[in-house]
TORMARVEX-641083 format. One record per residue (C-alpha): residue in three letters; x, y, z. Coordinates in steps of 0.02 Angstrom, whole numbers, plus 50000, padded with zeros to 5 digits. Layout:
// TORMARVEX-641083
ALAXYZ/...
END
This chain:
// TORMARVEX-641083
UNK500005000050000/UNK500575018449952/UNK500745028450117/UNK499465042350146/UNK500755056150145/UNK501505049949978/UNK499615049149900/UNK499315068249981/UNK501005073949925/UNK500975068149743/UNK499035072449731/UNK499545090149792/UNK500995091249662/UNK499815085149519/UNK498585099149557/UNK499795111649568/UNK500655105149402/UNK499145104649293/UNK498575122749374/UNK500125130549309/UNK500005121349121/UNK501275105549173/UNK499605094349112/UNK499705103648904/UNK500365120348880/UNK501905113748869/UNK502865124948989/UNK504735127748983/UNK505715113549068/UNK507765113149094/UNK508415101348999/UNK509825090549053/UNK511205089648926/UNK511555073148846/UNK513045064248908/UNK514745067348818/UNK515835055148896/UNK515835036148823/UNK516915030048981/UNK518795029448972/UNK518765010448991/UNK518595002048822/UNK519705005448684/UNK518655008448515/UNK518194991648435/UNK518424982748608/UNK517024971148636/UNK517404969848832/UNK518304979048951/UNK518434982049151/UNK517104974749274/UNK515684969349237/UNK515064951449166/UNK514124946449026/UNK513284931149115/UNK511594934149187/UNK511454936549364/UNK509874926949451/UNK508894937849538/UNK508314933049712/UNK507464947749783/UNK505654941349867/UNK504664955649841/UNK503344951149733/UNK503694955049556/UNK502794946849449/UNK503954937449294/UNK503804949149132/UNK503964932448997/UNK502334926049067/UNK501754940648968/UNK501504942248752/UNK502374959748696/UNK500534966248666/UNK499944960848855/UNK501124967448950/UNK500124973849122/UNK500024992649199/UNK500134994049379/UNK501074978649399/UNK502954977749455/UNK503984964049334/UNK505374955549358/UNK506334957449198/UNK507644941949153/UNK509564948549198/UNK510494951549036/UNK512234954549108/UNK513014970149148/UNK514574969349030/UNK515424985148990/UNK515824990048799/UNK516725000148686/UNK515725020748635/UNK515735013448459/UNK514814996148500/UNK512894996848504/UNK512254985148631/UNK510674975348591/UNK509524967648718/UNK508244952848708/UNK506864967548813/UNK506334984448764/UNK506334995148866/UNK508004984448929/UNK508184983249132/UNK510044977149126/UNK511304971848984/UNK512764977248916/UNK513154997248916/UNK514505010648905/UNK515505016349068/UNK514535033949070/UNK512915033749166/UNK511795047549114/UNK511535060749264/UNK510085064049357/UNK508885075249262/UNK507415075849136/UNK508025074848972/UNK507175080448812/UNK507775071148664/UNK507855051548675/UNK509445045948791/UNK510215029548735/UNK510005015448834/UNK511825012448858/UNK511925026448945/UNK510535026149078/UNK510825006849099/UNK512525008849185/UNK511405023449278/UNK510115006149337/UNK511814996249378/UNK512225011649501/UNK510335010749555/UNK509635024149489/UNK507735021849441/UNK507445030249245/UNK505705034649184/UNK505395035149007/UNK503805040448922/UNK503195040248746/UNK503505055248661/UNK502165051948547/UNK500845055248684/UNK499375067248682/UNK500115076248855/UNK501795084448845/UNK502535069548988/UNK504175077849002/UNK503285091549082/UNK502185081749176/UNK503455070949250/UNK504615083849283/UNK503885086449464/UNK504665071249516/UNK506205077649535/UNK505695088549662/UNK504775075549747/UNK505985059649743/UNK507105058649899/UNK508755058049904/UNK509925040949915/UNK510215036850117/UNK511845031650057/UNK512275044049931/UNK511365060549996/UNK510885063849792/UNK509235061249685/UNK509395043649593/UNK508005048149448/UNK508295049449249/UNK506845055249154/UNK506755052148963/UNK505685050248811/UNK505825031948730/UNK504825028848592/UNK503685011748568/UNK503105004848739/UNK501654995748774/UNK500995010048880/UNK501225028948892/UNK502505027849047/UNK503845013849107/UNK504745015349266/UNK506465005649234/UNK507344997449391/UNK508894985049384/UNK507824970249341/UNK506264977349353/UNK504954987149286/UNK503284995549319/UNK502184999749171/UNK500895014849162/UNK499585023949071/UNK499705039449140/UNK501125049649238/UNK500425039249411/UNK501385050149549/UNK501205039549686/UNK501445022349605/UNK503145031849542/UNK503885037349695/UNK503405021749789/UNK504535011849648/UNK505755022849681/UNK505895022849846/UNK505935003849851/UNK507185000349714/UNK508485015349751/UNK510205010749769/UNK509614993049727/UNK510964991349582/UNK512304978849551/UNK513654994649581/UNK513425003649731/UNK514005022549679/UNK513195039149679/
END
């Protein structure tokens, strides 16, 4: 169950967001700036480097998360936290493009160069804000191709989202990602929640359970 001060809070911010145009005029956001480092590990053309393995990890967290691959591409659930299969946390070269067997992916191979906390406005690659999951950060991505400027909408979170006990900083990338199932996905390591709309409270409570949750523990 969502506490009653997180269901207050978030209905307070909503209210507040969509009276000052957050919900469709479109308002002026800050923008966080795409990355421009591609990690100083791999050398160009080097499939591996560093840490990290490309051998799944099996997941053993008890917390209810329901398996994603019971689920067709077209069925996948809203309001539902999945458990999405490990796909290794290898680190590559800036000029090797990772694929990954989900999309949106929850782990995998990725650059060393998390993306920073922030909303971003143009589409962030994933190998980028999957090394942010692997230092448990929680990433948000909505569908650009929605009705509702979500960027905006989302935004709020920010403010909202506390920081990491261990850390003392905000663990939360926001990003448009074209093609999901539904109009929002919240993107742990290994899991996900899916949405239909920009669900305040069911996003902070996912990311106040799965902060600092990643397979690297860094800020």
């Amino acid at each position: 169950m969502t506490s009653p001060i997180v269901r207050k809070t978030a209905a307070l911010v909503v209210s507040t967001a969509f009276a000052f145009g957050l919900g469709g005029c479109g308002i002026l956001i800050q923008c966080a700036p795409p990355p421009t480092s591609e990690g100083g590990f791999c050398a160009p053309g080097q499939p591996a480097c560093d840490e990290g393995s490309p051998d799944p990890m099996p997941d053993t967290r008890q917390d209810g998360a329901v398996d994603i691959t019971q689920f067709a591409p077209g069925q996948i659930p809203t309001r539902v936290v999945l458990s999405v299969p490990n796909e290794g946390r290898l680190h590559v070269a800036p000029d090797i493009t990772p694929t990954y067997q989900f999309n949106p992916p929850a782990s995998g191979p990725h650059v060393d160069a998390s993306a920073p906390t922030g909303v971003y406005c143009e589409p962030l690659s994933p190998r980028h804000w999957v090394h942010s999951l692997e230092h448990g950060y929680i990433v948000v991505l909505y569908d650009p191709a929605h009705r509702l400027p979500l960027g905006d909408v989302l935004a709020p979170l920010l403010w909202l989202a506390p920081p990491s006990r261990q850390f003392g900083n905000v663990k939360l990338v926001i990003a448009p990602y074209a093609g999901l199932p539904h109009p929002v996905c919240a993107v742990a390591w290994n899991r996900q929640l899916y949405l239909d709309c920009a669900d305040y409270a069911r996003l902070l409570l996912f990311y106040v359970t799965y902060i600092d949750l990643g397979p690297e523990q860094e800020a």
